[in-house]
C-alpha positions as CSV (number, residue, x, y, z in Angstrom):
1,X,21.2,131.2,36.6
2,X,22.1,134.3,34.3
3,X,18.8,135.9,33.1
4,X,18.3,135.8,29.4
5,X,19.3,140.3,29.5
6,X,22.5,139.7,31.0
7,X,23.4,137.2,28.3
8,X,22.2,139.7,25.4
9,X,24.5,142.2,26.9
10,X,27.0,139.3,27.0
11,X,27.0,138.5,23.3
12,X,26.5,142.4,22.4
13,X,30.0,142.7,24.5
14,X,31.0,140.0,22.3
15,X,30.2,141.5,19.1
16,X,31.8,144.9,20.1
17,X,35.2,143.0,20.8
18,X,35.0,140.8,17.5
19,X,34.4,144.4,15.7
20,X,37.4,146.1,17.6
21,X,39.6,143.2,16.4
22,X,38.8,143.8,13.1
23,X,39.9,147.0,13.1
24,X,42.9,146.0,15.3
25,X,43.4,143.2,12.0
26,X,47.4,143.7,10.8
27,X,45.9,142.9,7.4
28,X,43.9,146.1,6.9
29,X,40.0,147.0,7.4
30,X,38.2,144.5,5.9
31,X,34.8,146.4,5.0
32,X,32.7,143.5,4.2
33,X,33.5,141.9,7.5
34,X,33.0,145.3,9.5
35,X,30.0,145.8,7.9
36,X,28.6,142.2,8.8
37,X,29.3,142.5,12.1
38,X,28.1,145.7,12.2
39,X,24.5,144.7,11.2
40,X,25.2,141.8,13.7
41,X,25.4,143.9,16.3
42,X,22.7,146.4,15.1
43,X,20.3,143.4,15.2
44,X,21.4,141.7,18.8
45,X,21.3,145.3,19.6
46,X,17.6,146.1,18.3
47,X,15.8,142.7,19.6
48,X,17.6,143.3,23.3
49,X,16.3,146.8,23.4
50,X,12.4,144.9,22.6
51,X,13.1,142.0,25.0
52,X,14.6,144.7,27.6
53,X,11.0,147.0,26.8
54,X,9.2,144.8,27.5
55,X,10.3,143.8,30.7
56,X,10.8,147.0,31.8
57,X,7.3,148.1,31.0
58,X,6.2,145.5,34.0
59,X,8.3,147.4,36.4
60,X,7.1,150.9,35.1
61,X,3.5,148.8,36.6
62,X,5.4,148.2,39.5
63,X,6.5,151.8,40.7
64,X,9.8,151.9,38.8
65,X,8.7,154.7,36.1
66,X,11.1,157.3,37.2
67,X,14.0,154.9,37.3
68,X,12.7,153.7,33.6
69,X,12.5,157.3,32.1
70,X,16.3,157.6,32.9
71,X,17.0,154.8,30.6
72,X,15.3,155.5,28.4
73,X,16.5,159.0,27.8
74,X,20.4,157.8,27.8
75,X,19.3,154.7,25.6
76,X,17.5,157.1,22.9
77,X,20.6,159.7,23.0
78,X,23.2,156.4,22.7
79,X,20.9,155.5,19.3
80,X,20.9,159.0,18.2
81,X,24.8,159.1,18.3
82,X,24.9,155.7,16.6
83,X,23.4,156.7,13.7
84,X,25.2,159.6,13.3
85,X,28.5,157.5,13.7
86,X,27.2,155.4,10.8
87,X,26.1,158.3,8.5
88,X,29.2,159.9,9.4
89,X,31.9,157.2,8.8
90,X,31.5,155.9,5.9
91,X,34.2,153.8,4.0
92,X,36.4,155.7,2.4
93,X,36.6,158.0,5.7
94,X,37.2,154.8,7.3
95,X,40.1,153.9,5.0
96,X,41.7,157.5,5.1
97,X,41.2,158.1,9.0
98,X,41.5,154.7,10.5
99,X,42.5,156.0,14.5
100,X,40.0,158.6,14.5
101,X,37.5,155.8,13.0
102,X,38.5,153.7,16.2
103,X,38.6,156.2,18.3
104,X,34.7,156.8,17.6
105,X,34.0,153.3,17.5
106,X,35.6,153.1,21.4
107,X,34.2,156.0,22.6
108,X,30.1,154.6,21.4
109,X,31.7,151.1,22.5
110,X,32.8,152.8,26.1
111,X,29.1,154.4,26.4
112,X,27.4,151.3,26.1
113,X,29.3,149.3,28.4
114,X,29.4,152.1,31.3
115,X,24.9,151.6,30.3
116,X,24.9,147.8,30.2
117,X,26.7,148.1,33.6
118,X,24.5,150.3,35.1
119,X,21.6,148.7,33.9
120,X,22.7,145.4,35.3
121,X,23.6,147.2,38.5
122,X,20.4,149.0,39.0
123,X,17.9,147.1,37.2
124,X,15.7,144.5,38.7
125,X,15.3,142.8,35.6
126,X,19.2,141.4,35.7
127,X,18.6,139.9,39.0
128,X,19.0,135.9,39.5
129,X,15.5,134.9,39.5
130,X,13.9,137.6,37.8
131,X,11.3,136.1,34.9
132,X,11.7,137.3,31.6
């Protein structure tokens, strides 16, 4: 059985790929669609990182702190970048820079991936069995 984190990361690896499609869309960037799924994702995104707190905060009881700190620390830098992203490409940049928009979008997208990986790699709290 998949643990309820694994399937958050599933459906924000979802969301990602339903963004990059609309970008990819041969009928133009539609901005009201972006920015639903943006806030989609924003909110997947925000309620993982709670859920994924919390039960990270049992293994920080359980000996795991340093392991924890390093997440933390790449997690807080990844938000940082993210809202800069979003202050910084705004719509009509989006409209007159579409490759260096996706380009941005892939190289957060990329970031998060390579963490979600890791996290699912290293962290206990993705194994079978583990009670969240």
């Amino acid at each position: 059985m998949q643990s309820q984190r694994k399937r958050e990361h599933d459906a924000l690896r979802a969301s990602m790929a339903r963004f990059l499609a609309m970008l990819d869309a041969s009928t133009g960037v539609d901005h009201i669609s972006l920015l639903r799924e943006r806030m989609l994702f924003s909110q997947t995104f925000s309620t993982h990182l709670l859920n994924e707190h919390n039960d990270l905060h049992k293994l920080a009881n359980a000996g795991q702190s340093a392991l924890l700190r390093e997440r933390d620390t790449i997690i807080l830098k990844l938000r940082e970048d993210y809202s800069t992203h979003i202050r910084q490409w705004t719509p009509p940049l989006i409209t007159s820079d579409p490759s260096g928009y996706r380009s941005a979008v892939l190289a957060l997208q990329r970031r998060l991936l390579d963490i979600m990986e890791w996290e699912e790699r290293i962290l206990p709290i993705f194994a079978i069995g583990f009670v969240n």
